[in-house]
N, C-alpha and C positions, 0 to 999 in steps of 0.2 A: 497324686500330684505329679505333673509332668515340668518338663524344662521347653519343649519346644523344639530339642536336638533330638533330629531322624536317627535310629541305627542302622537301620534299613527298609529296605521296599520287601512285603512279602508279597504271593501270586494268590488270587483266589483259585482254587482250584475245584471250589464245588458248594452248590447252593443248595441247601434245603427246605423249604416249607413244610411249617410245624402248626398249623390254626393259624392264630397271628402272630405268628412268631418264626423268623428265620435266623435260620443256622448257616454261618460260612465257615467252610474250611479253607482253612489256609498253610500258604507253604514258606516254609522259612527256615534258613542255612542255620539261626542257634535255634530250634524249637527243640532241642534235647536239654536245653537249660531250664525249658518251660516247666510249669505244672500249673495243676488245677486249680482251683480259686485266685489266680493271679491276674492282677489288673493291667490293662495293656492299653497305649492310644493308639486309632487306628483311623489314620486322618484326622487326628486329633478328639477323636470319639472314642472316650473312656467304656473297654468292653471286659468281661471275664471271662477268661479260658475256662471252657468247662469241659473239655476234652484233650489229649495229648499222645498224640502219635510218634512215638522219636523216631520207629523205624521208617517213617517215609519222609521226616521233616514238617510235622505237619500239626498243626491244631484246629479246635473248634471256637469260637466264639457266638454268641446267643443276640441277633437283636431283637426288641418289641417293639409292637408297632409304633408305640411313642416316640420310642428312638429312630423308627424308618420312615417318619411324619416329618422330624426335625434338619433330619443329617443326607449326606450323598447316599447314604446306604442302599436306599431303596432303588438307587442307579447301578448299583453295581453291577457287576457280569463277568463272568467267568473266565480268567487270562487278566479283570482287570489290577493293575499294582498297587500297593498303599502303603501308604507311609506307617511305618511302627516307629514305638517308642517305649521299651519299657518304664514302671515306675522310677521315680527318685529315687536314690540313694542319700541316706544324711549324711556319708562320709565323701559323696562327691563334689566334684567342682557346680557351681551353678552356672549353666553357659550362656544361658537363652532367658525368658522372663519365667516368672507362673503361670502356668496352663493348667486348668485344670480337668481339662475332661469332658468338660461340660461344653458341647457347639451349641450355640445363640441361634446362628440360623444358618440357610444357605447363602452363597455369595454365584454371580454369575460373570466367567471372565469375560471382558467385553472386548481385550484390546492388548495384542503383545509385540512389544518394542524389542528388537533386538541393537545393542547399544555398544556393539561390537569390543565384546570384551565381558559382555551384562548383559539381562534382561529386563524391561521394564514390563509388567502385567499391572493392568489394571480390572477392578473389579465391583460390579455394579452389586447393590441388595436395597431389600424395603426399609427403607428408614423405621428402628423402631425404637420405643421407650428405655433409656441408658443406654443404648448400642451406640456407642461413638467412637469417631478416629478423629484423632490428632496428629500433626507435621511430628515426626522423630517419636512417635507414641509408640508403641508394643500392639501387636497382632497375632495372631494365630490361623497362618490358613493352612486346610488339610495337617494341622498339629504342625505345621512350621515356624519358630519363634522369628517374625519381621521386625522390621522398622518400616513404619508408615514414609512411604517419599510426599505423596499429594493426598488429600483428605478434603474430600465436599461433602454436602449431607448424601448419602447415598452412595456415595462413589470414593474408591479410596485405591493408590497405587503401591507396589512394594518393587523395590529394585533386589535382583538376584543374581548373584555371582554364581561360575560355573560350576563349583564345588556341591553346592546347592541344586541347582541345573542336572546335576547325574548321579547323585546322592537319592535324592529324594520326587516325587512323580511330578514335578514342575515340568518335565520336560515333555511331557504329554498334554498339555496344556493348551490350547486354543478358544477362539473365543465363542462361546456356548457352553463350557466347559464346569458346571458346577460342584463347589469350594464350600466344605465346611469353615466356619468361619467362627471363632471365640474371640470377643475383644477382651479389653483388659480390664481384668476385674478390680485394677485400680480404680480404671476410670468409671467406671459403671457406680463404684461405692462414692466417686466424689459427685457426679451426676443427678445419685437419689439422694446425698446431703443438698445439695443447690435447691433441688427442685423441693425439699420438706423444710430450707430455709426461706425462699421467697414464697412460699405459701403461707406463712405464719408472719408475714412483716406487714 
């Protein structure tokens, strides 16, 4: 279970190919905190450390190709950033919504506002079964807890403050740019209620 709050960006530093399965190592300022079986988002893509290097900064994480069908993963490249997140704490603050791990699908940026002080990014995906955004709803792109500003079927905008902007890989951003994307598993649960009520009226 995640909150949606970056700690940091770490660096891919190195890609493996395993059958169907790849291996990225990755670099990162706390990975001497890390260990092995621990769960991590990365881009909001819930992964397990299954390696840990303290002397270089560095861990492993495992995707499948399920995982590199659904999520940016299978874009990546080596130098590119991503957002981390370790798990929850139950004695922490809750900052951002529930996230949990789990990316829906991809999202593709179509369209970035600079709003002189903001940014405004917009983002296009295939409309699918419970995937929905609503005005002031909760989102999750690349593991970053939003607020929806605009919401069409398909199309949906988030506003980003600078902290945000250099915190986390938004700043890399342009439009072609593809976005893990989790909605809110509120809305998805009130969705399949609607759709299992007027189907029985």
């Amino acid at each position: 279970m995640f909150t949606g709050i970056v700690e940091k960006t770490g660096k891919v530093v190195d890609i493996i190919h395993e059958n169907t399965n790849v291996h990225f190592v990755i670099e990162v300022d706390f990975a001497d905190e890390l260990k092995i079986d621990q769960s991590m988002s990365h881009d909001g893509c819930c992964l397990t450390i299954v390696k840990v290097d303290k002397s270089k900064n560095q861990y492993v994480v495992t995707a499948m190709q399920e995982t590199l069908l659904k999520t940016n993963l299978k874009i990546w490249e080596k130098g590119y950033k991503v957002n981390l997140e370790r798990s929850m704490k139950l004695d922490g603050r809750f900052d951002g919504h529930i996230v949990q791990g789990h990316v829906d699908q991809t999202a593709e940026c179509v369209k970035v506002i600079d709003e002189n002080g903001s940014w405004r990014y917009f983002f296009k995906y295939e409309p699918q079964k419970d995937n929905i955004t609503v005005p002031k709803g909760s989102i999750s792109v690349n593991g970053v807890s939003l607020t929806v500003v605009d919401s069409e079927e398909g199309l949906f905008s988030v506003a980003i403050i600078p902290y945000t902007y250099e915190v986390t890989n938004f700043h890399n951003f342009k439009p072609g740019t593809i976005v893990n994307i989790e909605f809110d598993v509120f809305g998805k649960y009130v969705a399949r209620l609607m759709e299992e009520y007027f189907k029985n009226q």
